[in-house]
C-alpha positions in Angstrom: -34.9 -8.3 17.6 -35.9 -6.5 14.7 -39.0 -9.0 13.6 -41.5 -10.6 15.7 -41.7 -13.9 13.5 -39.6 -14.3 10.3 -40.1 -17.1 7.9 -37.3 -19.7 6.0 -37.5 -22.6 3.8 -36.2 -25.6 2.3 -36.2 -29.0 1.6 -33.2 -29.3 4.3 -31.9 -32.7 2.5 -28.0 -32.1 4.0 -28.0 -29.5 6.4 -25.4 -27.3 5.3 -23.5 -24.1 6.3 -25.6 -22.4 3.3 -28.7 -23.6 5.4 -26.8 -22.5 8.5 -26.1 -19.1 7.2 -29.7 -18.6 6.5 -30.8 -20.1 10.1 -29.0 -17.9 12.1 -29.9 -14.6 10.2 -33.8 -15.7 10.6 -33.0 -16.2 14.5 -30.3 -13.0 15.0 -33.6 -11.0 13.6 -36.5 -13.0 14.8 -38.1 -13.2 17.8 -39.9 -16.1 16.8 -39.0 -18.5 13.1 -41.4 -20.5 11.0 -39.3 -22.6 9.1 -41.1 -24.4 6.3 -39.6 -28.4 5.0 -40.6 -29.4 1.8 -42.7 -33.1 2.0 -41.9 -35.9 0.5 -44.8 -35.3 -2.2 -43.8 -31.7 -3.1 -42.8 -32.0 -6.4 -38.7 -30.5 -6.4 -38.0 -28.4 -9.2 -34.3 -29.1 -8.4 -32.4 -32.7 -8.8 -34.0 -34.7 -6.4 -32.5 -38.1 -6.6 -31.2 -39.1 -3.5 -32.7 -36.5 -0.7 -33.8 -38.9 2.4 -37.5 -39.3 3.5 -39.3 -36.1 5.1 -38.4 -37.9 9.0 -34.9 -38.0 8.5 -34.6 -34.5 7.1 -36.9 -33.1 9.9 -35.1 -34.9 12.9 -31.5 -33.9 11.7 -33.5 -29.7 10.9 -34.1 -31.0 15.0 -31.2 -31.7 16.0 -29.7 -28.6 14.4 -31.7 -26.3 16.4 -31.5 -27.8 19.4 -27.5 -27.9 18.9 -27.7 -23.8 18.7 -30.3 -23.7 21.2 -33.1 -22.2 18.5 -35.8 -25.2 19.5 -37.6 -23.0 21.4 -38.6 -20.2 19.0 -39.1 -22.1 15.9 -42.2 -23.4 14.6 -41.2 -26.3 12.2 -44.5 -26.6 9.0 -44.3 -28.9 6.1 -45.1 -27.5 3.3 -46.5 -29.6 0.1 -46.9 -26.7 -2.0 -43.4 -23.8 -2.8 -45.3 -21.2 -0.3 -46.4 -22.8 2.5 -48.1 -20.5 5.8 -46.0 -17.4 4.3 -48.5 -16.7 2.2 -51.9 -16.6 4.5 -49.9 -15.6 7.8 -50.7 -11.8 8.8 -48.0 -12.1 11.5 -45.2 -12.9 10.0 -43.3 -9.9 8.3 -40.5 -10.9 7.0 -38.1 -14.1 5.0 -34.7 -14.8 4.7 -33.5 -15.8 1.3 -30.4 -17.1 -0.7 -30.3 -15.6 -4.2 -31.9 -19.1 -5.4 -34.7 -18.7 -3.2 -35.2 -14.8 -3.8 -37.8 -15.5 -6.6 -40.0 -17.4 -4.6 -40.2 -14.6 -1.9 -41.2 -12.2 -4.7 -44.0 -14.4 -5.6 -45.0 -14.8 -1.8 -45.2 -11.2 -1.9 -47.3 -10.9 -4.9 -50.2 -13.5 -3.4 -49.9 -11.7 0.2 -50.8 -8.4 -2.0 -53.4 -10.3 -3.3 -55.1 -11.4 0.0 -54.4 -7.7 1.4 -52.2 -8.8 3.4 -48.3 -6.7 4.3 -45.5 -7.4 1.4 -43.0 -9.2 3.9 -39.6 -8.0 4.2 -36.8 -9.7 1.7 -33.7 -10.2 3.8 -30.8 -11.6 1.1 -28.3 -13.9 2.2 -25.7 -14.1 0.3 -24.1 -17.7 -1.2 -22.0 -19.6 0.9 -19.1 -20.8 -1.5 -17.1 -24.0 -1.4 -13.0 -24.1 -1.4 -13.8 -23.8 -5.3 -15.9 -20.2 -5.0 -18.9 -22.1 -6.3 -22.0 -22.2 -4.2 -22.4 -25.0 -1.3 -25.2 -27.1 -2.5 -27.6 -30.2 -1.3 -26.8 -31.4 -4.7 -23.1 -30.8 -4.9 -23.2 -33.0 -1.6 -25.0 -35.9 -2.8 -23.2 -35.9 -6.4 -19.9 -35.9 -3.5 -18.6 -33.0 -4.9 -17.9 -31.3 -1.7 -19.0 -31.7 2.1 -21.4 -30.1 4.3 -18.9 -26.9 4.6 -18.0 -26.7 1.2 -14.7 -28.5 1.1 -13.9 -30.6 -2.1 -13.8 -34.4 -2.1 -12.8 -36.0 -5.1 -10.6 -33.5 -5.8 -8.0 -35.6 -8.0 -10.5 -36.9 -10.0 -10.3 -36.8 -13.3 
């Protein structure tokens, strides 16, 4: 493993192969993961109509791991503010990132200069696109635009 704890985030409202994607880079280079889920208070920048209460979206991040066998080197925090523990933590070095997120990580890295704390490594992950070669989205699922994996419902729709 390249990183002894690597940090993720999200508001995890449909757990999606974009979310998956970023899971398994954090654990294929992390020895140990501190994946941050937004509250119910955090106030979304992003469409948030329709994303289920903090319990439900933690018990289904959960199951998740525990389906890929991950439980057991993740540290699950909920964050109420966009930085959470990445900010403050001198042991984490690094944060796995979709090119949405990638902003964020640059500002995490600007407050962690701040404290004199290490810049944390930016790994980019790439979008994971739908059958239409448009990102896979929390809010492309709850609009029903596509599924979980990206394929198109709807699709006669006019």
């Amino acid at each position: 493993m390249k990183f002894k704890k690597i940090a993720v985030g999200g508001t995890f409202d449909y757990i999606h192969d974009g979310h998956l994607a970023i899971l398994a880079k954090a654990f294929e280079l992390g020895e140990h993961v501190l994946i941050g889920i937004t509250s119910n208070e955090m106030q979304l920048v992003k469409d948030s109509a329709g994303i289920p209460p903090l319990e439900v979206r933690r018990r289904e991040l959960l199951e998740v791991l525990s389906s890929h066998d991950w439980v057991g080197r993740a540290e699950v925090y909920i964050i109420s503010d966009p930085f959470g523990p990445a900010v403050d933590d001198p042991e984490l070095e690094a944060i796995v990132v979709s090119p949405e997120t990638r902003p964020r990580a640059e500002e995490i890295n600007k407050f962690r200069t701040s404290k004199c704390l290490k810049q944390l490594e930016i790994i980019d992950i790439p979008f994971v696109l739908a059958e239409d070669g448009l990102p896979i989205s929390s809010i492309r699922i709850r609009y029903g635009e596509i599924d979980i994996h990206g394929k198109l419902l709807n699709r006669y729709a006019t």
